[in-house]
C-alpha positions in Angstrom: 6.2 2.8 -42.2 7.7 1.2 -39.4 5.5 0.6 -36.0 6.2 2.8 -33.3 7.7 1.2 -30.1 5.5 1.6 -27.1 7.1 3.1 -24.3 6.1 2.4 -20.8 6.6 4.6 -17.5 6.8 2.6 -14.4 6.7 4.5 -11.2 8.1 2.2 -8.3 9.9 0.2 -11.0 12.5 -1.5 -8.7 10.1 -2.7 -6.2 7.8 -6.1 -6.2 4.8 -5.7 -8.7 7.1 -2.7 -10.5 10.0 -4.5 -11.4 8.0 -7.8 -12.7 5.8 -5.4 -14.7 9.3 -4.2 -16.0 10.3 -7.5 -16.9 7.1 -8.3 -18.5 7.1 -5.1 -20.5 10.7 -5.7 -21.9 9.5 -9.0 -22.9 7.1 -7.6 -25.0 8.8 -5.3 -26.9 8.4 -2.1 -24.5 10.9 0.6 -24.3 11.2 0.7 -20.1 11.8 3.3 -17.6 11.3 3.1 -14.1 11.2 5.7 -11.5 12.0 5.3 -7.7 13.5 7.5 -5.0 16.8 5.7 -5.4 16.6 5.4 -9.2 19.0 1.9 -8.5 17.9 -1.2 -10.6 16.0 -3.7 -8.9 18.5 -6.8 -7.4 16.2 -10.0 -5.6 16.8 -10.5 -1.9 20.4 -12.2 -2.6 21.3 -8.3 -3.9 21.4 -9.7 -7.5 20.4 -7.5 -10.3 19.1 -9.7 -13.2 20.5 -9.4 -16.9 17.3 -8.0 -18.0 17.5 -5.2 -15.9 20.8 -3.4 -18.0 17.4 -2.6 -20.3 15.8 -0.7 -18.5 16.3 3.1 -18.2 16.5 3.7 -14.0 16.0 7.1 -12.9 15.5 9.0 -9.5 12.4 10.8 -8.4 10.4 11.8 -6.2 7.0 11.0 -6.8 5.5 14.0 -5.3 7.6 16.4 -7.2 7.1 16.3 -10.5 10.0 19.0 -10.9 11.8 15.8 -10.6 10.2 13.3 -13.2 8.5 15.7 -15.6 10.9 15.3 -18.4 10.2 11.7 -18.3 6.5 12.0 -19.2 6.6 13.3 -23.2 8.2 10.5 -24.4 5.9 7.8 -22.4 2.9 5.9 -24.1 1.6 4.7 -20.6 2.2 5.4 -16.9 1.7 2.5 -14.5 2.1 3.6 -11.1 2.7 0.7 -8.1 3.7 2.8 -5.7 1.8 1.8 -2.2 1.8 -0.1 1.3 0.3 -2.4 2.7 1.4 -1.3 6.1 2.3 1.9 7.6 5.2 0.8 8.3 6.7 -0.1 5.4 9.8 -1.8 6.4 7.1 -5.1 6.4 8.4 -4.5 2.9 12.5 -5.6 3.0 11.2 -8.1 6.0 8.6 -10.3 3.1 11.6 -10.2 0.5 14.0 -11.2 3.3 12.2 -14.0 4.4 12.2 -12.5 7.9 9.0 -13.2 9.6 9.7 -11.2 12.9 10.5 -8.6 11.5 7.0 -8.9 9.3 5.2 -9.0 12.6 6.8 -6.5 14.0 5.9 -4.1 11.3 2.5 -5.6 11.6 2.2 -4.8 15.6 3.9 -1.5 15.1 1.9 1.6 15.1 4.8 3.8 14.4 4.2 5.7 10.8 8.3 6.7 9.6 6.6 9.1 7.2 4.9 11.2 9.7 8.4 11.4 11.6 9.6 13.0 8.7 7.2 14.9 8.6 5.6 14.0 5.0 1.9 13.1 6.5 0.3 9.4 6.9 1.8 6.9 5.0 -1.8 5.7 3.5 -2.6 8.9 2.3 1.0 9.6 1.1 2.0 6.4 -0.9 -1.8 5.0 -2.2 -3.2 8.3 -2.9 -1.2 11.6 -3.2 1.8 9.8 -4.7 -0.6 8.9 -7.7 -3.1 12.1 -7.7 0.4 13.9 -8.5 2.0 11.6 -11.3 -1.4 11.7 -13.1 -1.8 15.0 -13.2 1.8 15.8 -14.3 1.0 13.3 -16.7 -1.9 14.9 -18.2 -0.6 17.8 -18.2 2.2 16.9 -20.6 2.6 17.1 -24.0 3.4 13.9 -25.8 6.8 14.0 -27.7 6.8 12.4 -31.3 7.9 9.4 -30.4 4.6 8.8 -29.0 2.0 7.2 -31.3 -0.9 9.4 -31.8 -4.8 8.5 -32.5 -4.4 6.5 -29.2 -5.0 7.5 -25.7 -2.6 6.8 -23.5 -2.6 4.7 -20.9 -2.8 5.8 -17.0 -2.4 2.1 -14.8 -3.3 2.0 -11.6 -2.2 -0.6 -9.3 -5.1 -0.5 -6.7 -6.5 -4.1 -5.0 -9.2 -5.9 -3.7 -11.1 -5.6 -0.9 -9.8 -8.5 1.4 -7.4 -7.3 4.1 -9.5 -5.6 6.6 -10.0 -5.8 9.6 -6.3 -7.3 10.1 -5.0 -4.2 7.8 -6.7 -0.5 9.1 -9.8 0.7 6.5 -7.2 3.5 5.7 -5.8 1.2 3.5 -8.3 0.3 0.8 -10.0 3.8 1.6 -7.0 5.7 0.3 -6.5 3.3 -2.8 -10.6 4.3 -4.0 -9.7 7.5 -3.2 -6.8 8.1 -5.8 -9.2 5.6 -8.1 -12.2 7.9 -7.6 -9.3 11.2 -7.9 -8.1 9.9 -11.4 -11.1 9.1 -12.7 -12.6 12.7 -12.4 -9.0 14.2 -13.4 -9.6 11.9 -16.7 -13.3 12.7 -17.4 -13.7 14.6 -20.2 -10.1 13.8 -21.7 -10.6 11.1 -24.7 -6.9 11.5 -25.4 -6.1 9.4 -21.8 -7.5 6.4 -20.3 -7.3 5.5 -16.2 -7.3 1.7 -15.7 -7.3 0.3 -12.3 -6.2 -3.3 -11.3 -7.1 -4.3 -8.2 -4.9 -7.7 -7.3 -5.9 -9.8 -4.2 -3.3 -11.1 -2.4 0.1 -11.1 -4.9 2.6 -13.8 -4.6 5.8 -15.2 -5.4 7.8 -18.1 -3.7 10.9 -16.8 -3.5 11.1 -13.1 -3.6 8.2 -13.2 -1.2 8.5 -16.9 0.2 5.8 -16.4 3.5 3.7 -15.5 1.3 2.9 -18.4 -0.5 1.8 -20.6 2.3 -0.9 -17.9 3.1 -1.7 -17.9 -1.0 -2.2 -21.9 -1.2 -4.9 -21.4 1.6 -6.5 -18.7 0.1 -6.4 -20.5 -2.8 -7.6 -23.8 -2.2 -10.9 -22.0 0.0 -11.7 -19.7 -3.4 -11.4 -23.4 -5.4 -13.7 -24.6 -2.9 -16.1 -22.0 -3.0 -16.1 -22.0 -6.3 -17.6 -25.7 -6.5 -19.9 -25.3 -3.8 -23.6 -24.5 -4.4 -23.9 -20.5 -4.2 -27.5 -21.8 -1.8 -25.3 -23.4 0.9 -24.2 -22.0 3.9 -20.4 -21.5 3.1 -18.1 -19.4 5.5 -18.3 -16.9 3.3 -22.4 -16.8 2.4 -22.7 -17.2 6.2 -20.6 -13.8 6.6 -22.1 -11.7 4.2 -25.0 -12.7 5.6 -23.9 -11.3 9.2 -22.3 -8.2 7.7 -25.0 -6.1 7.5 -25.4 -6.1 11.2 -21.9 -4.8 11.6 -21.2 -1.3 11.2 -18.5 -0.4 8.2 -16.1 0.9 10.7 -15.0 3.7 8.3 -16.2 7.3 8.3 -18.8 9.1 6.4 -17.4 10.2 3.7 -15.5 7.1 3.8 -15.8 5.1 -0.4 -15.1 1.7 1.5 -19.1 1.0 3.1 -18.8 -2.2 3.2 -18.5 -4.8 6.5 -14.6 -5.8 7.2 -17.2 -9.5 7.2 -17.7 -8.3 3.4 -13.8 -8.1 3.0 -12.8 -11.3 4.6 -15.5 -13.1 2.3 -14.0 -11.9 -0.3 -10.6 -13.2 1.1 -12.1 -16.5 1.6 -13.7 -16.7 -2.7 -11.0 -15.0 -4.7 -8.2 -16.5 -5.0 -4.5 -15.0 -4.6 -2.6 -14.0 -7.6 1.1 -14.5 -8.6 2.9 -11.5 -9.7 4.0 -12.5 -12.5 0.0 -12.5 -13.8 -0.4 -9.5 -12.4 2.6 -8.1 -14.4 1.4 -10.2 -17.2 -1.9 -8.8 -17.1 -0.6 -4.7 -16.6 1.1 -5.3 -20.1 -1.8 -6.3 -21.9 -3.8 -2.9 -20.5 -1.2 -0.7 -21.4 -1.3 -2.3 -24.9 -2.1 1.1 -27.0 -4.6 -1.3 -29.5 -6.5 -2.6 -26.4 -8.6 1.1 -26.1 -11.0 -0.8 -24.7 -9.6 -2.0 -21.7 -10.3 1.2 -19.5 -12.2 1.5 -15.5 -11.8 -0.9 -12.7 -10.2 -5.0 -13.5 -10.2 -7.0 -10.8 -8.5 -10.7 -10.0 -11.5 -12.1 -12.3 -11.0 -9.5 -15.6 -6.8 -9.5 -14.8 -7.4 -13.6 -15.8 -9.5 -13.3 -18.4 -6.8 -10.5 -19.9 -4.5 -13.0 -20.0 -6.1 -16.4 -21.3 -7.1 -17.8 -18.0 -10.5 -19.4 -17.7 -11.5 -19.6 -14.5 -13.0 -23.2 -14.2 -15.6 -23.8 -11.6 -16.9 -19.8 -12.0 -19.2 -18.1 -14.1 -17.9 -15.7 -16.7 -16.5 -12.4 -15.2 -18.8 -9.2 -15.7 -17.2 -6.6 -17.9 -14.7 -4.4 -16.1 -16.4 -1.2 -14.8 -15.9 2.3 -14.4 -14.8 3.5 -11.1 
């Protein structure tokens, strides 16, 4: 009996991290459909669309109306969802893949939110959470089509991140990405037949669809190397900050699942190092991997390396990925 062909859902799959996780997939031997508002194929900042892209099925939806994707879900094996921002405004977005750094910092400085203007709520809330509380549950809700291997639970992926942005990006950031983590994970309990996986990336990469970006990366790389081969007992800049963080307050709410100092976050800045996209895309393939049933609950930068054969010299072994 011939093996069934895994086939991957990637929601935002014309954007950065969706379209390499496309590429990755195809690679592998995926069947690949992507879903974005525009449903066009992804083309790199010259407004080239690659060859590999005529393989992938495009389609246009709307990730908060499942009216509009629902068909889609029967026939997938996995959903990886990349929707998000970094910013609320997210035309910092087309500014990194242009190579424009003014118009990067003045996404950064603006305080403007476009999706509140139109009247669809804070962009936070919209894009890291709601946008992925609604795909799961559509996608739980569905019933999977024969072409879909059974005796394996399929895949719901996450594309979350690490701690390491605040205070220069608002709490609302990583507070709404727990948030649909946390949201998932209780909308999965209880279902064997599904399995949420959540990769948290630090700072993702790439030199020439994102070219300011790697100058900020080799930093942030070369301070997690160093850290790395430092005693832990020495005062490092980021011992001496954890140290300071608990007289800080959190600077989130309540209620808030983010606790932590921003001193914690930039810490962790300063000892894990940046990722390329590529990885990240690399690693995504090998969780939605319908044999790899174990892979399930929270991977950061550490597990996404170990996923994909990369020791991490100078560092203990990662602890095993846990639940959220």
């Amino acid at each position: 009996m011939a093996a069934t062909v895994q086939r991957l859902l990637v929601v935002g799959g014309n954007g950065f991290i969706g379209s390499a996780v496309c590429k990755a997939a195809l690679a592998k031997g995926y069947q690949v459909t992507s879903l974005s508002s525009s449903g066009q194929p992804f083309r790199t900042p010259k407004g080239h669309s690659p060859t590999w892209t005529a393989k992938v099925e495009w389609h246009a939806g709307d990730a908060l109306r499942p009216e509009t994707y629902a068909h889609l879900l029967p026939g997938a094996s996995a959903v990886v969802h990349t929707l998000g921002t970094l910013l609320p405004d997210t035309k910092y977005k087309s500014a990194l893949a242009a190579g424009s750094l003014p118009g990067f910092l003045s996404a950064f400085a603006s305080p403007s939110n476009p999706l509140e203007k139109e009247g669809r709520g804070n962009a936070y809330e919209t894009l890291n959470r709601d946008s992925a509380l609604q795909v799961a549950q559509a996608f739980v809700e569905s019933t999977p089509s024969a072409e879909v291997s059974v005796g394996h639970p399929r895949a719901f992926v996450y594309l979350s991140a690490e701690d390491i942005f605040r205070p220069f990006i608002p709490a609302a950031y990583i507070e709404t990405k727990r948030e649909a983590e946390l949201g998932i994970e209780m909308m999965l309990s209880g279902r064997p037949d599904y399995r949420g996986v959540y990769v948290r990336p630090s700072l993702v990469y790439h030199p020439h669809f994102r070219p300011y970006t790697s100058p900020v990366a080799a930093l942030l790389d070369l301070s997690s190397t160093i850290h790395a081969r430092l005693p832990s007992t020495l005062p490092t800049p980021s011992n001496i900050l954890r140290a300071l963080a608990p007289v800080f307050p959190s600077g989130t709410t309540r209620d808030s699942p983010v606790q932590s100092s921003p001193l914690e976050a930039v810490a962790n800045a300063l000892t894990l190092p940046p990722i390329h996209v590529d990885h990240v895309a690399e690693a995504i393939c090998v969780v939605v991997d319908e044999q790899r049933t174990d892979v399930r609950g929270v991977y950061g930068v550490r597990e996404m390396r170990e996923l994909i054969g990369w020791a991490m010299k100078g560092q203990g072994s990662a602890h095993a990925a846990s639940g959220v």
